[in-house]
C-alpha positions in Angstrom: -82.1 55.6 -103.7 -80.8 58.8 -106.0 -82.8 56.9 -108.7 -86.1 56.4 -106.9 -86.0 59.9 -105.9 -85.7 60.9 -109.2 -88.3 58.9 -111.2 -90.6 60.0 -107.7 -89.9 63.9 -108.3 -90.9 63.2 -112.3 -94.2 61.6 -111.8 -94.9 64.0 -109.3 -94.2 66.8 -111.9 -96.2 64.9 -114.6 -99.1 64.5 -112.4 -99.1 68.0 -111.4 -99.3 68.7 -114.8 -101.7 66.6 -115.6 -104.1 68.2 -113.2 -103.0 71.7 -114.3 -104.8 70.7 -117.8 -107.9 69.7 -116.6 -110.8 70.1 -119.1 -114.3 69.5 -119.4 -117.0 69.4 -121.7 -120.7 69.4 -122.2 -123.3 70.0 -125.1 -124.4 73.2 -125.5 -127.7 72.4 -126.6 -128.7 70.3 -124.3 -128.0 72.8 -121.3 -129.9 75.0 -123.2 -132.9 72.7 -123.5 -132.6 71.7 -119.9 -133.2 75.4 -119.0 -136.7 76.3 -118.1 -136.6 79.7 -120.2 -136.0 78.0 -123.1 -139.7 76.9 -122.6 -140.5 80.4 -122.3 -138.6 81.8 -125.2 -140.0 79.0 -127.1 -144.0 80.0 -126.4 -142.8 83.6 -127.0 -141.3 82.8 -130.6 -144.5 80.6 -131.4 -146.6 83.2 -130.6 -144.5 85.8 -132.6 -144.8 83.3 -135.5 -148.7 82.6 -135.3 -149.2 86.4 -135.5 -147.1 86.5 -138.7 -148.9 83.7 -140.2 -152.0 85.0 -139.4 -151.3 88.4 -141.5 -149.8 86.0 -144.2 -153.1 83.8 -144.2 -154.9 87.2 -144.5 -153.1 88.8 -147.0 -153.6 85.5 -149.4 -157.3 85.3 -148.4 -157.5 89.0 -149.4 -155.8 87.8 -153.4 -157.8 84.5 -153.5 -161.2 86.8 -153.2 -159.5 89.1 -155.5 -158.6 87.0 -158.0 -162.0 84.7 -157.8 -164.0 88.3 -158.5 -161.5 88.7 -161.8 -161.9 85.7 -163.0 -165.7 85.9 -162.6 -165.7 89.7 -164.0 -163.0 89.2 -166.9 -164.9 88.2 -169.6 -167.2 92.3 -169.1 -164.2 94.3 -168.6 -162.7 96.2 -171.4 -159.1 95.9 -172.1 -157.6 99.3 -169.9 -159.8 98.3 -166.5 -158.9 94.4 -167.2 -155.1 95.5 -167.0 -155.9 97.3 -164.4 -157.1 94.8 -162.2 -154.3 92.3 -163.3 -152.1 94.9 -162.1 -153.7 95.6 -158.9 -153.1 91.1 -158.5 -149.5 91.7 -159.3 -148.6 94.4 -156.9 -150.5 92.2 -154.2 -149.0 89.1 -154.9 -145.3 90.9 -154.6 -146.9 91.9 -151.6 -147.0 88.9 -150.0 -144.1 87.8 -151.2 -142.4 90.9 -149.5 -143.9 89.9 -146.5 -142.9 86.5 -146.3 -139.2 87.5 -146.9 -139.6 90.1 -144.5 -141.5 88.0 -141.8 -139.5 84.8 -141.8 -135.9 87.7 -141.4 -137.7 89.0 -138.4 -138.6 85.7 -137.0 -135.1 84.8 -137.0 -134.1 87.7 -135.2 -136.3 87.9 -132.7 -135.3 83.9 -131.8 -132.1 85.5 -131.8 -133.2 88.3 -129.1 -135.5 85.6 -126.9 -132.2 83.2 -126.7 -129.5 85.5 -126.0 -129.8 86.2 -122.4 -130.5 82.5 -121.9 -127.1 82.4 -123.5 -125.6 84.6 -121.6 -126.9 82.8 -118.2 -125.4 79.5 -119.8 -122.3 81.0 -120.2 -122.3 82.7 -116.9 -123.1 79.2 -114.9 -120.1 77.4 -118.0 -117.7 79.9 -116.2 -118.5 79.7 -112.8 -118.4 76.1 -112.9 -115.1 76.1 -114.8 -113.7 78.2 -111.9 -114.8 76.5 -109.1 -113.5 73.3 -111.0 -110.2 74.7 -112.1 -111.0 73.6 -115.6 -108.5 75.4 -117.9 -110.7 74.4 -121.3 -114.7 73.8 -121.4 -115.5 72.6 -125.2 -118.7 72.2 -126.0 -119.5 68.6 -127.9 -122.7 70.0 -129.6 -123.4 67.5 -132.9 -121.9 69.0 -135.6 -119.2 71.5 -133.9 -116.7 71.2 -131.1 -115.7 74.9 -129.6 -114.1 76.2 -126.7 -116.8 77.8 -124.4 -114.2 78.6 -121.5 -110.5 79.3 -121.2 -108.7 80.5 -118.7 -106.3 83.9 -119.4 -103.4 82.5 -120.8 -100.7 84.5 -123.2 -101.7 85.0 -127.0 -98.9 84.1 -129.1 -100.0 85.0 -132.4 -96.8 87.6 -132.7 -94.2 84.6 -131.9 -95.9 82.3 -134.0 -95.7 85.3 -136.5 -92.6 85.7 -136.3 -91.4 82.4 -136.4 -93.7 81.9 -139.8 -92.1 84.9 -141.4 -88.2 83.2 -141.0 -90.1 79.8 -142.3 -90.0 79.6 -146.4 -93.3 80.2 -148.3 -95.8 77.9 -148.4 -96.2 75.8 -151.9 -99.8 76.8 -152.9 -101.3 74.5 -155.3 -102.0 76.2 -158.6 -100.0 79.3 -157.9 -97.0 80.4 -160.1 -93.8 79.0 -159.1 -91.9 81.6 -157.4 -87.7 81.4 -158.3 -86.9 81.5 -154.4 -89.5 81.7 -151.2 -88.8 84.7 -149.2 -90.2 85.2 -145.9 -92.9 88.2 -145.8 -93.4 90.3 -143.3 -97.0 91.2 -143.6 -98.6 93.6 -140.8 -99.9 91.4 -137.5 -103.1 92.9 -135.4 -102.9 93.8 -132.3 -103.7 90.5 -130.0 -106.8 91.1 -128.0 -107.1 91.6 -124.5 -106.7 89.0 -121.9 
């Protein structure tokens, strides 16, 4: 009976547990694709993007004509308006260049500033859901990366795991000179970060 009791009172601890640890998962970017403002964000950064080609298309019309009236002129022009011209192409064609640097940074950024609120309401709805379904850990299963998009306020530890490293010998680092005898450093920790 003692027995029964016993191996009862551990499954019930185990179980408990168990539940205790509950985690969940999703991919990232499909929620994200699910959401109708990506739809939105997406017409937005197109449109952005057209724009930008169009002044690209522009400026490279603008050096095609330039360069066709060159070519056509070249064999008149003396030797100080000829370099000048050929100039004139250079500078324009850097130009572009420029631009296209330039254009294809700011694109990126302003994807960046259509998708973050719809981001942020992701993470918002990740959290509440987590909540309501006591899930301690929400990883996100994304192709190519697994991370932790929820987790509930728990202790860090990095100062006892510290601290425990620092009485552990050195690590044997390929390729390094041999050191006579390992001894533990004690090398300054940050502050952990708020719960």
């Amino acid at each position: 009976m003692i027995k029964q009791t016993i191996v009862t009172a551990a499954l019930f601890c185990c179980f408990t547990f168990v539940q205790a640890q509950k985690i969940a998962h999703l991919n990232l970017d499909s929620l994200i694709s699910l959401m109708p403002e990506t739809k939105v964000a997406t017409e937005v950064a197109n449109n952005y993007l057209k724009g930008l080609e169009q002044e690209l298309v522009a400026m490279n019309s603008e050096f095609e004509a330039k360069y066709k009236e060159y070519q056509k002129n070249e064999a008149g022009m003396n030797d100080l308006l000829k370099k000048n011209k050929q100039e004139d192409l250079q500078q324009l064609q850097t130009r572009i260049q420029d631009f296209q640097r330039k254009a294809e940074i700011d694109f990126r950024q302003k994807q960046t500033e259509l998708t973050a609120p719809i981001m942020e309401k992701a993470k918002k709805g990740i959290d509440l859901v987590a909540k309501e379904g006591s899930y301690k850990y929400v990883l996100d299963t994304s192709p190519g990366r697994t991370s932790v998009l929820f987790s509930e306020a728990s202790d860090d530890v990095i100062l006892t795991v510290k601290k425990k490293l620092d009485s552990m010998p050195a690590a044997i680092v390929p390729g390094a000179p041999a050191s006579p005898s390992p001894t533990p450093t004690k090398t300054p920790v940050p502050a952990p970060k708020g719960k």
